[in-house]
N, C-alpha and C positions, 0 to 999 in steps of 0.2 A: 486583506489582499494577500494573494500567492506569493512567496516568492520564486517557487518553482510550479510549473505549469505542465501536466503531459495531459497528451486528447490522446486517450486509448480510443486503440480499434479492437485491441481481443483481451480480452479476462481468464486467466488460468486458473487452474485447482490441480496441482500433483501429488500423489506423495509418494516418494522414491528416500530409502534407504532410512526407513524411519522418520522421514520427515515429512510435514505437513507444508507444502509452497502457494503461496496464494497470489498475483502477480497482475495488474494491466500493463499493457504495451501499447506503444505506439503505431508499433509497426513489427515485423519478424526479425528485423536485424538490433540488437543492442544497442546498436547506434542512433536509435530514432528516439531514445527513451523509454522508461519502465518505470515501475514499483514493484518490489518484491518483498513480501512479509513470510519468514519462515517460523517455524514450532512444531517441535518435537510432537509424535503426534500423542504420546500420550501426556500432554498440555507439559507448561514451562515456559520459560521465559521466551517473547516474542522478538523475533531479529526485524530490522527493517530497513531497505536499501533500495537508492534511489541513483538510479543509470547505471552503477557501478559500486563495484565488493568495496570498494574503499569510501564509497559516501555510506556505508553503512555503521549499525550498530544495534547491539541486543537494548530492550528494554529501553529504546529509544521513543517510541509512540504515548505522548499525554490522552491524544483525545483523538478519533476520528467520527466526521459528521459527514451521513448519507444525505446531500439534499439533490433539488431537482435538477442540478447540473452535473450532480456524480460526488466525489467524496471531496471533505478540507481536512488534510493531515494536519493535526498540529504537535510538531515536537515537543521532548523538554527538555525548559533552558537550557541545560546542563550540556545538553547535546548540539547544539546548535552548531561549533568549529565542527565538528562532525561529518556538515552537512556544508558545508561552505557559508556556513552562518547563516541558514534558511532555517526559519522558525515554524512555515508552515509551507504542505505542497498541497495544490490542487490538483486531483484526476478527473477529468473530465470526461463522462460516458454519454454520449451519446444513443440513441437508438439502434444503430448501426453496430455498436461492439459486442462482436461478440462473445458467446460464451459469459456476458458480464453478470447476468440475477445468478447463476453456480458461483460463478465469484467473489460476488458480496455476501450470500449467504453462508459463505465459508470463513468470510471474512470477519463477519458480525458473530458467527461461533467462537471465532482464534482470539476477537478483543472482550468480548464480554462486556464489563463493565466500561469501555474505554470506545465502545462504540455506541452512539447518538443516531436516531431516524430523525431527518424534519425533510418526508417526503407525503 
């Protein structure tokens, strides 16, 4: 089970000032919830943050799994105060979100080995 939960409605892909941004949202304002996973784009170590710069951290992602409800982050241990002690988040995509297969596909490039299909 989640301990954090966002139901995106749009999926990003940017990349601005050498960077690679991969991102679901809840909603257009910050406030509604996110995930945001950045790297350098010619590959490095993966940042990843959730609502806020400060719940974040590089080389924080163990595993992520694409299944039929959208993705299960799971952190490592290590990271967990991090994150307010959240060991794992749930994104939830829907058919509705969009921009989301650009998303995941960029997403599934940025984790490599650290990203799981069971769709």
């Amino acid at each position: 089970m989640a301990d954090i939960t966002i139901r995106a409605l749009y999926g990003s892909v940017v990349e601005d000032e050498g960077q690679l941004f991969v991102g679901f949202a809840a909603g257009e304002d910050e406030a509604e919830g996110y995930v945001m996973f950045r790297q350098p784009l010619e590959g490095g170590p993966v940042w990843f943050e959730v609502d806020d710069e400060t719940f974040g951290a590089e080389e924080a992602v163990a595993q992520v799994v694409r299944g039929p409800q959208g993705l299960e982050i799971t952190l490592r241990p290590d990271q967990a105060a991090t994150f307010g002690w959240a060991e794992r988040i749930a994104v939830r995509i829907g058919p509705d979100c969009e921009d989301a297969e650009p998303a995941l596909a960029a997403l599934r490039d940025m984790l490599g080995s650290r990203w799981r299909d069971q769709v």
